[in-house]
C-alpha positions as CSV (number, residue, x, y, z in Angstrom):
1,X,-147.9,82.5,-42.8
2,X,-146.7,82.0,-39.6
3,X,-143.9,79.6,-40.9
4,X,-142.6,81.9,-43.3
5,X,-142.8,84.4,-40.7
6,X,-140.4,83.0,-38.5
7,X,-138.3,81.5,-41.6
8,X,-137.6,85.2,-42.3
9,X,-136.6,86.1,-38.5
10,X,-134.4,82.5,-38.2
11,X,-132.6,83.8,-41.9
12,X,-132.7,87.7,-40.9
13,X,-130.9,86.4,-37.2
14,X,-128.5,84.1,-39.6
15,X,-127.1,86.9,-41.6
16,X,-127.4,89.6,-38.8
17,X,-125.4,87.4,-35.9
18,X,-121.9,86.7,-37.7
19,X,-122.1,90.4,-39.5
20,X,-122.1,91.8,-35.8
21,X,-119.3,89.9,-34.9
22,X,-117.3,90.5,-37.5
23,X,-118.6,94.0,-36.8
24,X,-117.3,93.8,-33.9
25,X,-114.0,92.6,-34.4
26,X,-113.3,94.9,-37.0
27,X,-113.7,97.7,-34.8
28,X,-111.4,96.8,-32.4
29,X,-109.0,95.8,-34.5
30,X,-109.3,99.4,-36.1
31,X,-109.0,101.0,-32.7
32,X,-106.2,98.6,-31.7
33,X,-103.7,99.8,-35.2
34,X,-104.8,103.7,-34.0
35,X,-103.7,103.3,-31.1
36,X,-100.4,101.6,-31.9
37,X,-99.7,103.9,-34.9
């Protein structure tokens, strides 16, 4: 149990982590071509 349980926090942290950063990015990318439009 406990191994699965933390498998699923170590995959959930896996997918979460780069999706923020690109998150991230995105946004100020966005904000950056507002601002220069």
């Amino acid at each position: 149990m406990d191994v699965n349980t933390w498998g699923f926090v170590a995959s959930l942290l896996f997918v979460l982590v780069p999706l923020v950063v690109l998150l991230v990015l995105y946004i100020q990318t966005a904000s950056r071509n507002q601002q220069s439009e």
